[in-house]
GUKOLNU-133169 format. One record per atom (N, C-alpha, C): residue number from 0; atom name; x, y, z. Coordinates in nm, 3 decimals, always signed. Last residue first. Example, Ala and Ser with C-alpha at 12.3 -4.5 7.8 and 13.67 -1.06 7.14 Angstrom:
! residues 2
i=1	at=N	c1=+1.285	c2=-0.225	c3=+0.708 $
i=1	at=CA	c1=+1.367	c2=-0.106	c3=+0.714 $
i=1	at=C	c1=+1.290	c2=+0.003	c3=+0.787 $
i=0	at=N	c1=+1.319	c2=-0.569	c3=+0.780 $
i=0	at=CA	c1=+1.230	c2=-0.450	c3=+0.780 $
i=0	at=C	c1=+1.320	c2=-0.330	c3=+0.780 $
END
This chain:
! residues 120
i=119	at=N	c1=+1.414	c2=+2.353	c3=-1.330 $
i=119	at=CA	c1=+1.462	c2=+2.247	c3=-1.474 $
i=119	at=C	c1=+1.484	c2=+2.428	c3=-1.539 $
i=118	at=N	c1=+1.540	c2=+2.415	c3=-0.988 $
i=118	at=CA	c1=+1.484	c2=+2.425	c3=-1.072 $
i=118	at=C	c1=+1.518	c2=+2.385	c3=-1.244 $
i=117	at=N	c1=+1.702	c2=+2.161	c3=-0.815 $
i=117	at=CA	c1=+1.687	c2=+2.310	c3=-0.861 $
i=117	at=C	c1=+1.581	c2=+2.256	c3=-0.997 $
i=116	at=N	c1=+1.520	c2=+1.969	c3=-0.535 $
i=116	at=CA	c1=+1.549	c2=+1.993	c3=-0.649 $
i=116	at=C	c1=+1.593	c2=+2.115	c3=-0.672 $
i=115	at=N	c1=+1.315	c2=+2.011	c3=-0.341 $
i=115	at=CA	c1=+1.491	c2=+1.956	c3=-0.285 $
i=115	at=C	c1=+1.590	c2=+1.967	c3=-0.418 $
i=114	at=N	c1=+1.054	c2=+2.230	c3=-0.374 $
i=114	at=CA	c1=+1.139	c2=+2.077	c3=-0.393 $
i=114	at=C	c1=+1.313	c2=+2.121	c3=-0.335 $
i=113	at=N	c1=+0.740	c2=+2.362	c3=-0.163 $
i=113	at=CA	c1=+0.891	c2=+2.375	c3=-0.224 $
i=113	at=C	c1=+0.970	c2=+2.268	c3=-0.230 $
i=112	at=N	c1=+0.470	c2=+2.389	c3=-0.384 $
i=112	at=CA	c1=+0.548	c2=+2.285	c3=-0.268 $
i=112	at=C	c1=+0.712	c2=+2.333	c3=-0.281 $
i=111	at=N	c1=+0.396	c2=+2.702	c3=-0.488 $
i=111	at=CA	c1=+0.445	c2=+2.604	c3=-0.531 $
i=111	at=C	c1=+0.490	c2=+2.515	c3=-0.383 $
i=110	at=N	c1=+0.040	c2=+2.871	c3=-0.381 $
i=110	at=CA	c1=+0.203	c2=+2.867	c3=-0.371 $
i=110	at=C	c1=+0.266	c2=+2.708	c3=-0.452 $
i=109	at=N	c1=-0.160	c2=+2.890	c3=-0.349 $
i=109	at=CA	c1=-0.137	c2=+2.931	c3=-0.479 $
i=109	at=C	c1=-0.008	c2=+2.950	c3=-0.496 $
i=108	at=N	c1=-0.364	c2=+2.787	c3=-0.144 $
i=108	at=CA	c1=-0.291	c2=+2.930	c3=-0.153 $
i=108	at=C	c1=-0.215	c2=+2.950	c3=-0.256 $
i=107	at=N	c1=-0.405	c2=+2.507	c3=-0.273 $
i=107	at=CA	c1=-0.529	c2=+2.660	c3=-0.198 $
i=107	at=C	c1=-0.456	c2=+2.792	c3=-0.210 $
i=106	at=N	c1=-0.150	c2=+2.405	c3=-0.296 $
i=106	at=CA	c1=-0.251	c2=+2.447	c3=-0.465 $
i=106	at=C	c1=-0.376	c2=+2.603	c3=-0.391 $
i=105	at=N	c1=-0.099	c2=+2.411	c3=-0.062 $
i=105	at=CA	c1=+0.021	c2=+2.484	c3=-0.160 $
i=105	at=C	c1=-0.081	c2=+2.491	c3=-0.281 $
i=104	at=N	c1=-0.242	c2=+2.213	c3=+0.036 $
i=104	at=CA	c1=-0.270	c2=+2.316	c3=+0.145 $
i=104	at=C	c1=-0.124	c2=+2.457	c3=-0.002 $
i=103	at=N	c1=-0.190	c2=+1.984	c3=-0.164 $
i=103	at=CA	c1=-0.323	c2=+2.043	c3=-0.131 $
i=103	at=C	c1=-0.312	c2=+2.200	c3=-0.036 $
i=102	at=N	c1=+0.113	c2=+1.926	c3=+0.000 $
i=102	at=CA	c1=+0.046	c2=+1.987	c3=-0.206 $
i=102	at=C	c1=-0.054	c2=+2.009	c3=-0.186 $
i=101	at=N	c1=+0.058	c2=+1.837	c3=+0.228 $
i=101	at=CA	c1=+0.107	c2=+1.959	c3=+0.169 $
i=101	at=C	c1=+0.081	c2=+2.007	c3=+0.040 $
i=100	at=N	c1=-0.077	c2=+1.659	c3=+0.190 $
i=100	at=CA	c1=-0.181	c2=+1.734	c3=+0.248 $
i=100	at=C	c1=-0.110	c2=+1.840	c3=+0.225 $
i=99	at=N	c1=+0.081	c2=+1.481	c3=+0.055 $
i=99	at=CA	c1=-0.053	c2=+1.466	c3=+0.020 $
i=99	at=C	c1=-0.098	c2=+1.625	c3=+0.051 $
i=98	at=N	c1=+0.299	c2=+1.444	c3=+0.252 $
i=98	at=CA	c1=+0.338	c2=+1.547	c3=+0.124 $
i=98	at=C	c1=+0.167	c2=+1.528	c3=+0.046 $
i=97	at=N	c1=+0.109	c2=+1.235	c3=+0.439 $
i=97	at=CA	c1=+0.194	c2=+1.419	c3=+0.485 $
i=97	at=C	c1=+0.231	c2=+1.483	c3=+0.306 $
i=96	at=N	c1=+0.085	c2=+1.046	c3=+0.272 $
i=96	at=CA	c1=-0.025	c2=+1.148	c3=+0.323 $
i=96	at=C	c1=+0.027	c2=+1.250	c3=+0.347 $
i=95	at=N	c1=+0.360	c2=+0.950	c3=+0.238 $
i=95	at=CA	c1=+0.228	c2=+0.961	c3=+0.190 $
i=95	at=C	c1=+0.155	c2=+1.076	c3=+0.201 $
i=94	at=N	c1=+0.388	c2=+0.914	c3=+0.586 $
i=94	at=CA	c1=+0.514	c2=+1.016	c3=+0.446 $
i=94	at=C	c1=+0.439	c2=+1.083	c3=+0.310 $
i=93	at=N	c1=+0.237	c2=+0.716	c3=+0.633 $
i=93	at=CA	c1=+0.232	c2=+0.866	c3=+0.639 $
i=93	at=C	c1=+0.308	c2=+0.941	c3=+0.587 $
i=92	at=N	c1=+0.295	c2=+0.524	c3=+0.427 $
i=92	at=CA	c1=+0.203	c2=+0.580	c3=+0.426 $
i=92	at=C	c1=+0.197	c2=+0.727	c3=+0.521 $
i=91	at=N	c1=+0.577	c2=+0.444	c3=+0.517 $
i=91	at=CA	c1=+0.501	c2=+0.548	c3=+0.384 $
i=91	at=C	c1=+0.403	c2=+0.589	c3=+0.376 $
i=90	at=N	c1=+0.501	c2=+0.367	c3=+0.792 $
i=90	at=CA	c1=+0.590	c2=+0.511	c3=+0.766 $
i=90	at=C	c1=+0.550	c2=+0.498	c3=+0.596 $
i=89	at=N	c1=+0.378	c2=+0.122	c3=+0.693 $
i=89	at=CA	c1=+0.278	c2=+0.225	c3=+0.791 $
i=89	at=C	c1=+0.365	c2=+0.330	c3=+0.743 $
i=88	at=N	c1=+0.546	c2=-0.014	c3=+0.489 $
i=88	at=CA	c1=+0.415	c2=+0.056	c3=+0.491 $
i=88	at=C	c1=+0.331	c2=+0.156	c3=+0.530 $
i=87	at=N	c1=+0.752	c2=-0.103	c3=+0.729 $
i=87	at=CA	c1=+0.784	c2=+0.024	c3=+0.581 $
i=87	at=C	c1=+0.652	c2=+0.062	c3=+0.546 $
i=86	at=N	c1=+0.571	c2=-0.255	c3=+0.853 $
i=86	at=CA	c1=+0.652	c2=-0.153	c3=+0.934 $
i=86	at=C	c1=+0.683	c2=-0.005	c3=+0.802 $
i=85	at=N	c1=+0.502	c2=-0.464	c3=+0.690 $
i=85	at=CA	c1=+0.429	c2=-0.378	c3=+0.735 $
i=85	at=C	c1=+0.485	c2=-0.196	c3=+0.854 $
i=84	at=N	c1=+0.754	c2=-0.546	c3=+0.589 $
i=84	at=CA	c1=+0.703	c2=-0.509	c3=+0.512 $
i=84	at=C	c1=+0.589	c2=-0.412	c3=+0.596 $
i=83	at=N	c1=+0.816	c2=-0.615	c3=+0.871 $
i=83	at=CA	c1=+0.894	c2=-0.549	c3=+0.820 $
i=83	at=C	c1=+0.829	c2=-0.477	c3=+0.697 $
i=82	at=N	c1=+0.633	c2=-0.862	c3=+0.950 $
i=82	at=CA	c1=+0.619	c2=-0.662	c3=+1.055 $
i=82	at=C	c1=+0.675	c2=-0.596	c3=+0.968 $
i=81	at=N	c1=+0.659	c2=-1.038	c3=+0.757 $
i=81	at=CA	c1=+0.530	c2=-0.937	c3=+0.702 $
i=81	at=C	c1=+0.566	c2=-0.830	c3=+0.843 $
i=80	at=N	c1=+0.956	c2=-1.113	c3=+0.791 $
i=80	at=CA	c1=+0.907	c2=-1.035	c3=+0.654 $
i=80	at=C	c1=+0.808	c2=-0.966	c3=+0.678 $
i=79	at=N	c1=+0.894	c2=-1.228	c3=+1.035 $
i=79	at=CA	c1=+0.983	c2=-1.093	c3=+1.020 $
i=79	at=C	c1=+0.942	c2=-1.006	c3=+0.916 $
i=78	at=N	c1=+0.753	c2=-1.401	c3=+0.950 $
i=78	at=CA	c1=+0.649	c2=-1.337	c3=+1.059 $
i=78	at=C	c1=+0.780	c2=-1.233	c3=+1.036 $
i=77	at=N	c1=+0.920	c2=-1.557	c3=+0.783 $
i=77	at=CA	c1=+0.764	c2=-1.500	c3=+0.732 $
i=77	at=C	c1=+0.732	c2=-1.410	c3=+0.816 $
i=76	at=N	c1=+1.131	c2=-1.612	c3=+0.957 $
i=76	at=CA	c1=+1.162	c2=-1.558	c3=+0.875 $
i=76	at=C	c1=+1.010	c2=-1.455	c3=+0.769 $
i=75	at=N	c1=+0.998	c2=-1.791	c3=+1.152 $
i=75	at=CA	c1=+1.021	c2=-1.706	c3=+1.218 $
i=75	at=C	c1=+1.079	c2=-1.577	c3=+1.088 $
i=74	at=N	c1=+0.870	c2=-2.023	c3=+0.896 $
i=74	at=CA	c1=+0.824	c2=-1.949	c3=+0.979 $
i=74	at=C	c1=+0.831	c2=-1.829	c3=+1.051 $
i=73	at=N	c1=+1.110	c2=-2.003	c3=+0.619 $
i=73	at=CA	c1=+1.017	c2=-2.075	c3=+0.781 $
i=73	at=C	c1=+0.952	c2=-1.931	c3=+0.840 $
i=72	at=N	c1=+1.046	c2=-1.998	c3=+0.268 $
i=72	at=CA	c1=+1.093	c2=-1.930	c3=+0.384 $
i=72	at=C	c1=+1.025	c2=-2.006	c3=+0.535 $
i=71	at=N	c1=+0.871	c2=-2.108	c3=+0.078 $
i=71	at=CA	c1=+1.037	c2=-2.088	c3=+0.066 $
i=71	at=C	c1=+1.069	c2=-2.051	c3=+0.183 $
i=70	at=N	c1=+0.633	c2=-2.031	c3=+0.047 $
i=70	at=CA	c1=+0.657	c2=-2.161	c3=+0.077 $
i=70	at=C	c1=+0.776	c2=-2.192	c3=+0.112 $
i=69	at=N	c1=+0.624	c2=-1.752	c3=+0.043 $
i=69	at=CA	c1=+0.612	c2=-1.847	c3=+0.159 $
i=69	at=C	c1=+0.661	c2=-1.918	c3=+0.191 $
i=68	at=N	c1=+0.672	c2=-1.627	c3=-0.192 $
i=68	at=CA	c1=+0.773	c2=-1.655	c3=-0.159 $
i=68	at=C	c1=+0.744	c2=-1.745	c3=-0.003 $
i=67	at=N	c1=+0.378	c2=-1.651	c3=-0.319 $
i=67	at=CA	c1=+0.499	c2=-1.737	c3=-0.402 $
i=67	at=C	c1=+0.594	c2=-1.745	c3=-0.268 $
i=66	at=N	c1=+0.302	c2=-1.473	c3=-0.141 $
i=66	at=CA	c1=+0.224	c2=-1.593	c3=-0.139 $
i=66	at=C	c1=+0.322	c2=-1.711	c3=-0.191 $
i=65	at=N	c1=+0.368	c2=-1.197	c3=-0.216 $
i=65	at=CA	c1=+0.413	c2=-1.265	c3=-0.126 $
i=65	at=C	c1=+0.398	c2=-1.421	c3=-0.106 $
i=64	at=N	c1=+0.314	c2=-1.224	c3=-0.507 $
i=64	at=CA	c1=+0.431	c2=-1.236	c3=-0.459 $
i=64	at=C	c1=+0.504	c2=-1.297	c3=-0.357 $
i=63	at=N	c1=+0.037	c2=-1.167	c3=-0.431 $
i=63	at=CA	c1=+0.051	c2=-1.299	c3=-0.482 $
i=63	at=C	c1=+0.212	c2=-1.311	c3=-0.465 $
i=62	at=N	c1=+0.068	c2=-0.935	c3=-0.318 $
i=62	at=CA	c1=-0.001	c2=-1.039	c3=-0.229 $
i=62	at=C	c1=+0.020	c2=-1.191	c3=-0.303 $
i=61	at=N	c1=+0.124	c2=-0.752	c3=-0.549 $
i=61	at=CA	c1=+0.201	c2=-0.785	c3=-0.394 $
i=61	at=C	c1=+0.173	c2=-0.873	c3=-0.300 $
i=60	at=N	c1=-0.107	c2=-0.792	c3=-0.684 $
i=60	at=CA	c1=+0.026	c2=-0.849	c3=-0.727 $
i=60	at=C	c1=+0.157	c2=-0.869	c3=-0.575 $
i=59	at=N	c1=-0.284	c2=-0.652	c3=-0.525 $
i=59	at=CA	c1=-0.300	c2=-0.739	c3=-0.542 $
i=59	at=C	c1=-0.161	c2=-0.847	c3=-0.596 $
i=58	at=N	c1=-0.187	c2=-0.389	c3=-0.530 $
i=58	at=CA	c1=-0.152	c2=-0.442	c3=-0.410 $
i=58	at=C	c1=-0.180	c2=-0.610	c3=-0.443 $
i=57	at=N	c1=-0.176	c2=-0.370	c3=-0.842 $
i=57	at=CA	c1=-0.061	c2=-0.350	c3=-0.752 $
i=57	at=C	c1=-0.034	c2=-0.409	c3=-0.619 $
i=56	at=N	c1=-0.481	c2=-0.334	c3=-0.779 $
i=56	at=CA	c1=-0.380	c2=-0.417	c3=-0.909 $
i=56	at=C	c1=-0.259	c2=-0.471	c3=-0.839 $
i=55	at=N	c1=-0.548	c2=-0.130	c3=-0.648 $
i=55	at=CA	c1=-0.546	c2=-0.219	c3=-0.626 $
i=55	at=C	c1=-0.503	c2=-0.347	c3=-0.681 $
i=54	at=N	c1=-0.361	c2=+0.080	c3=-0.835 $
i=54	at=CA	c1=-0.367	c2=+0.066	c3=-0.713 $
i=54	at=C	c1=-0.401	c2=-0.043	c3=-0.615 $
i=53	at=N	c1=-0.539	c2=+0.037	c3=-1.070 $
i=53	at=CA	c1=-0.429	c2=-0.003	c3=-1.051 $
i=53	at=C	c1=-0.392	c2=-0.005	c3=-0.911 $
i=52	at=N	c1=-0.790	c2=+0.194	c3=-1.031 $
i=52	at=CA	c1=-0.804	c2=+0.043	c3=-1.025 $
i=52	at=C	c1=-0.614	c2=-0.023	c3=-1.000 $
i=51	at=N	c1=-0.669	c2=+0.442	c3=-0.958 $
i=51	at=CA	c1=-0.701	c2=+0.363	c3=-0.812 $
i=51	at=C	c1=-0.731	c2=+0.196	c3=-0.848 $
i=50	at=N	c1=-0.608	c2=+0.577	c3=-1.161 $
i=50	at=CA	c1=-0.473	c2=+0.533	c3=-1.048 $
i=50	at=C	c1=-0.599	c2=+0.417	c3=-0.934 $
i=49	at=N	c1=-0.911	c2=+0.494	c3=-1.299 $
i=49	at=CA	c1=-0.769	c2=+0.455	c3=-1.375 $
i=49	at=C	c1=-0.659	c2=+0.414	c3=-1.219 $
i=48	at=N	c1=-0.965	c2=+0.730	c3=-1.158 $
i=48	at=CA	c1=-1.033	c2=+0.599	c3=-1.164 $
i=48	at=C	c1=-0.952	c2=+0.504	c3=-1.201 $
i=47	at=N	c1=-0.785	c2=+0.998	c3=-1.007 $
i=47	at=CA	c1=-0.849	c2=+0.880	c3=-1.148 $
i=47	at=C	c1=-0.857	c2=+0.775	c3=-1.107 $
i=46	at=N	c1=-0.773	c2=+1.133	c3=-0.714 $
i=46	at=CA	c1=-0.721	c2=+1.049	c3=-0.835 $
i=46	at=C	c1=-0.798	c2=+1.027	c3=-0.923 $
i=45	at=N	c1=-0.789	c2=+1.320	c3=-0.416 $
i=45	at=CA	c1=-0.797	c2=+1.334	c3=-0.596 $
i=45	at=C	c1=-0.735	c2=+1.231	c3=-0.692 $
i=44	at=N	c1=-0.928	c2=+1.282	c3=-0.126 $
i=44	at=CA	c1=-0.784	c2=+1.222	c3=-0.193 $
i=44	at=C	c1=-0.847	c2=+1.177	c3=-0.331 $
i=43	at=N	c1=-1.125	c2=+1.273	c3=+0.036 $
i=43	at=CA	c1=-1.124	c2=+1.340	c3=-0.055 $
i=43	at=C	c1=-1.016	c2=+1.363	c3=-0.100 $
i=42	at=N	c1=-1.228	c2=+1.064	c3=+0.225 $
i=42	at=CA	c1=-1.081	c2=+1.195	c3=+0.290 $
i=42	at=C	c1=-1.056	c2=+1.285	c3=+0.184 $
i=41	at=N	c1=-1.286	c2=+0.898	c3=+0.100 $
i=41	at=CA	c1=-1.386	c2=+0.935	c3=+0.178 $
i=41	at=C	c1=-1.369	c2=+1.075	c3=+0.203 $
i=40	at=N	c1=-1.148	c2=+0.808	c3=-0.091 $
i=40	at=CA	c1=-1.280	c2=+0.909	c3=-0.167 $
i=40	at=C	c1=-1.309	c2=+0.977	c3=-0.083 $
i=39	at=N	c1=-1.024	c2=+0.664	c3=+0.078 $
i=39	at=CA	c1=-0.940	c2=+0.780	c3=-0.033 $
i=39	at=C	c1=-1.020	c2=+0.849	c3=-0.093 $
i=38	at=N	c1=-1.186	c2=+0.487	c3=+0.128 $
i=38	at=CA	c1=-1.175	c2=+0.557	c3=+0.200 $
i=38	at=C	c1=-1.053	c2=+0.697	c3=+0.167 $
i=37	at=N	c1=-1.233	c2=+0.323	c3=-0.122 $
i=37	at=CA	c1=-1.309	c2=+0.426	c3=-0.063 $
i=37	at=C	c1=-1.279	c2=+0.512	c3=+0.070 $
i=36	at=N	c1=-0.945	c2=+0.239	c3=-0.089 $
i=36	at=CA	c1=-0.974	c2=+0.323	c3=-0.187 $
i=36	at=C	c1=-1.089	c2=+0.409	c3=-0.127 $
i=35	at=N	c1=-1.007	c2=+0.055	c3=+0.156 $
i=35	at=CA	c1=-0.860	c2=+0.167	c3=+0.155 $
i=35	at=C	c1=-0.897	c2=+0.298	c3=+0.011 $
i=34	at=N	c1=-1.194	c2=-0.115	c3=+0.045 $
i=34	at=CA	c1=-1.169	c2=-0.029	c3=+0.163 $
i=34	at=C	c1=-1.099	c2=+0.065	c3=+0.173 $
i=33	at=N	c1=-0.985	c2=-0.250	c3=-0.172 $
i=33	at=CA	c1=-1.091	c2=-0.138	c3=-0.211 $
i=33	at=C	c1=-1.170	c2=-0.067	c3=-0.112 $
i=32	at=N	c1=-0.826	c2=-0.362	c3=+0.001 $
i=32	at=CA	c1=-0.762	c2=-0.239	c3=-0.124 $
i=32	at=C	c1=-0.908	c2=-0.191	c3=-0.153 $
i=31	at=N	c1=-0.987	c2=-0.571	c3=+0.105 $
i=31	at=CA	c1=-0.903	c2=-0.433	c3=+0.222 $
i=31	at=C	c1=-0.865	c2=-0.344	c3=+0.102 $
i=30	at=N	c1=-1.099	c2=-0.699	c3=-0.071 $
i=30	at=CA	c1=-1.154	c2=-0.600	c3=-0.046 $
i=30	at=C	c1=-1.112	c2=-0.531	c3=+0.073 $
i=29	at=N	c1=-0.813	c2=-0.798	c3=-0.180 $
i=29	at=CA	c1=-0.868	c2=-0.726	c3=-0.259 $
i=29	at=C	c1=-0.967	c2=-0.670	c3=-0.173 $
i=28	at=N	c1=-0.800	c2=-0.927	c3=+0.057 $
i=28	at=CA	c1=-0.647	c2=-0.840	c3=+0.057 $
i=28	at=C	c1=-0.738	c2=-0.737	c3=-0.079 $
i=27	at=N	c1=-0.979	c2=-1.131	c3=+0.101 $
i=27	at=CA	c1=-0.936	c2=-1.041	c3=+0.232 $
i=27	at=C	c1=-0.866	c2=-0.927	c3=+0.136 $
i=26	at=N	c1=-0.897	c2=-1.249	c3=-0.176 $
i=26	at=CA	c1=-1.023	c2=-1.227	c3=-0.148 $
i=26	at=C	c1=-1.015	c2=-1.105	c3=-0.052 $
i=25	at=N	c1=-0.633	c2=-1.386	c3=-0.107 $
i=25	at=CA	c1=-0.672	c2=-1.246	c3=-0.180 $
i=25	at=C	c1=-0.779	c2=-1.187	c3=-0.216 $
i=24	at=N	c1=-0.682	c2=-1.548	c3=+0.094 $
i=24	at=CA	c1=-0.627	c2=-1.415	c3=+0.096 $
i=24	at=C	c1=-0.626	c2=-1.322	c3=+0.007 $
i=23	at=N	c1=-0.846	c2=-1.765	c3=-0.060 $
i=23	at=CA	c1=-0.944	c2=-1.659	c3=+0.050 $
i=23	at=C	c1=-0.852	c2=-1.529	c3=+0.117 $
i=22	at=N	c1=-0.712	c2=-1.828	c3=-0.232 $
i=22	at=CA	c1=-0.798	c2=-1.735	c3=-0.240 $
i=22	at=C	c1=-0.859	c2=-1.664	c3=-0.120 $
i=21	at=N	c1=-0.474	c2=-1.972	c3=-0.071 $
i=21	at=CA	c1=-0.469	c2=-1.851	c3=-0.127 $
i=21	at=C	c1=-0.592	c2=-1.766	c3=-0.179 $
i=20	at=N	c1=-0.617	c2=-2.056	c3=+0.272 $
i=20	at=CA	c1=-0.571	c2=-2.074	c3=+0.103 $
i=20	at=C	c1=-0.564	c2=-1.954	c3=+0.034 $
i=19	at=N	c1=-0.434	c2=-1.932	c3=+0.544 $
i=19	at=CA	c1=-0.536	c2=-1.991	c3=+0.469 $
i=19	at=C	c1=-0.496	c2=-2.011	c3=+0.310 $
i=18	at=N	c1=-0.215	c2=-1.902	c3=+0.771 $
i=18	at=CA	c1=-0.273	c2=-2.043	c3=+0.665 $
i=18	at=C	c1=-0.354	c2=-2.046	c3=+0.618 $
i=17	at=N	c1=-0.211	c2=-1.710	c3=+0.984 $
i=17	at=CA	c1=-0.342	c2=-1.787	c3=+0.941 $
i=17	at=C	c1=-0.336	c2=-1.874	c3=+0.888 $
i=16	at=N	c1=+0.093	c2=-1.672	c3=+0.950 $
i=16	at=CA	c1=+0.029	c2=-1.685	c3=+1.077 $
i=16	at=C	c1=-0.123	c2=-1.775	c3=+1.031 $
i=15	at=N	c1=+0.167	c2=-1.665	c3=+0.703 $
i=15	at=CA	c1=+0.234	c2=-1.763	c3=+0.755 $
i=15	at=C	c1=+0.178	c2=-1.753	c3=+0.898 $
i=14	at=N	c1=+0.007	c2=-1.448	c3=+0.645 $
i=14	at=CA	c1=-0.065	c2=-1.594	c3=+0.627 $
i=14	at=C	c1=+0.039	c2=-1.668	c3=+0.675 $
i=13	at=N	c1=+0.132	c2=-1.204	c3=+0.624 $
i=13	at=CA	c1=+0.057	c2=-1.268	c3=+0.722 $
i=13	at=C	c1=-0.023	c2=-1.345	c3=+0.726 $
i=12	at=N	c1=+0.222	c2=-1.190	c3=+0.355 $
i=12	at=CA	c1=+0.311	c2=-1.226	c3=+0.460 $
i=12	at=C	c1=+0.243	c2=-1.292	c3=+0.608 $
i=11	at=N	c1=+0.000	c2=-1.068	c3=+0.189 $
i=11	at=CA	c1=+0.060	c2=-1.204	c3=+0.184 $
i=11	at=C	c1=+0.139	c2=-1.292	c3=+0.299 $
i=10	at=N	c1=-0.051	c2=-0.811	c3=+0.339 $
i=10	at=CA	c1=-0.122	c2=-0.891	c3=+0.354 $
i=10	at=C	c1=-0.099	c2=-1.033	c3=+0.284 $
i=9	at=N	c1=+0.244	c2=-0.724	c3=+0.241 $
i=9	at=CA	c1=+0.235	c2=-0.740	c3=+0.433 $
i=9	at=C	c1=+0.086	c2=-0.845	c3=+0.394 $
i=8	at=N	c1=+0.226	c2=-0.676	c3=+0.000 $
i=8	at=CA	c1=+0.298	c2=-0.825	c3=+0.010 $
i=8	at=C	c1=+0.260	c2=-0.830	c3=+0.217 $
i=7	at=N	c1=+0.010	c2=-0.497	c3=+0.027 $
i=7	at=CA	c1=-0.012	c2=-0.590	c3=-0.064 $
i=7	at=C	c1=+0.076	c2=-0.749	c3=-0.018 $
i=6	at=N	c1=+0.165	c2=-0.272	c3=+0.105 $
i=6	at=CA	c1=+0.009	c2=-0.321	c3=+0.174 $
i=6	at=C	c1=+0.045	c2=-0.482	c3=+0.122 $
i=5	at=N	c1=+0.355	c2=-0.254	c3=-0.089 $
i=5	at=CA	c1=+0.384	c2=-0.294	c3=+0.028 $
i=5	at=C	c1=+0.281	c2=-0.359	c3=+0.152 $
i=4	at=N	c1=+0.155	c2=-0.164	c3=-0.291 $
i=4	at=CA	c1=+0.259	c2=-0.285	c3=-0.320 $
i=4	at=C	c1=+0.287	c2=-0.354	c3=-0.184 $
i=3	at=N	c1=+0.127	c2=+0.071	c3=-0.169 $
i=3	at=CA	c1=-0.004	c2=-0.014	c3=-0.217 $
i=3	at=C	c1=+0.037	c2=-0.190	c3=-0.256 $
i=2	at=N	c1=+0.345	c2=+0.210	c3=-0.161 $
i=2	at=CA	c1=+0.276	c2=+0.196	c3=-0.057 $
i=2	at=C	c1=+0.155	c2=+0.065	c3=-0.011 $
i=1	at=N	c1=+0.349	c2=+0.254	c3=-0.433 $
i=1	at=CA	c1=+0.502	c2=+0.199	c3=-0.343 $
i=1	at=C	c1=+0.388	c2=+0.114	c3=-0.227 $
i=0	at=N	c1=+0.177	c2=+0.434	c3=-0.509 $
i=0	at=CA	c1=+0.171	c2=+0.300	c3=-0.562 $
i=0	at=C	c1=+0.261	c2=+0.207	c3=-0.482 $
END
C-alpha cells in the first residue's frame, strides 16, 4: 500500500513539469493504478478485490495530496519532490516484489519465510 501512495504523490509531483489540470491528472494517475493492478493479475500477484480497489484509492489520494502541496512549493523544489518520491517508489517496489516472490517460493515448498523477529 506504501508503494501505491508513493506511485500516487510521484504522479502528482510531475505536473509541476506538465501543468495540466487536475482532472486530467488524475484521470492519467487512476488509469496508470489500474494498469499496474492488471498487471498484478497479469504476474499472478494474490489479492482481494477489496486490497486492490483500495490500492488504487490510496494512490489516488496520493495524487491529490500531491496536487494540494504544488501550489506551495517552486518549481526546482516540485521536480526534487516528484524524482524523490519516485526514487523511494521504484526501490519499494522492488523490495516489494522481492519479499513477494519469497513468500510464494516458501508457501511451494512448505517452508516458513524466515523473520528478523523471535518467535510470539
Amino acid at each position: 500500500m506504501i508503494v501505491h501512495a508513493l506511485c500516487g504523490l510521484a504522479c502528482g509531483f510531475v505536473n509541476i513539469l506538465f501543468r495540466w489540470p487536475p482532472g486530467r491528472v488524475l484521470g492519467v494517475t487512476a488509469a496508470l493504478l489500474v494498469a499496474w493492478e492488471i498487471g498484478e493479475v497479469a504476474f499472478r500477484v494474490h489479492e482481494a478485490l477489496e486490497n486492490r480497489v483500495i490500492d488504487v484509492m490510496v494512490g489516488l489520494a496520493g495524487t491529490v495530496v500531491a496536487l494540494a502541496i504544488l501550489p506551495w512549493v517552486g518549481r526546482p523544489v516540485g521536480v526534487g519532490l516528484f524524482w524523490g518520491t519516485t526514487l523511494v517508489f521504484l526501490a519499494g517496489d522492488v523490495l516489494g516484489w522481492r519479499a513477494y516472490r519469497l513468500r510464494g517460493r516458501a508457501a511451494r515448498r512448505g517452508t516458513r519465510q524466515p523473520t528478523r523477529s523471535p518467535p510470539v
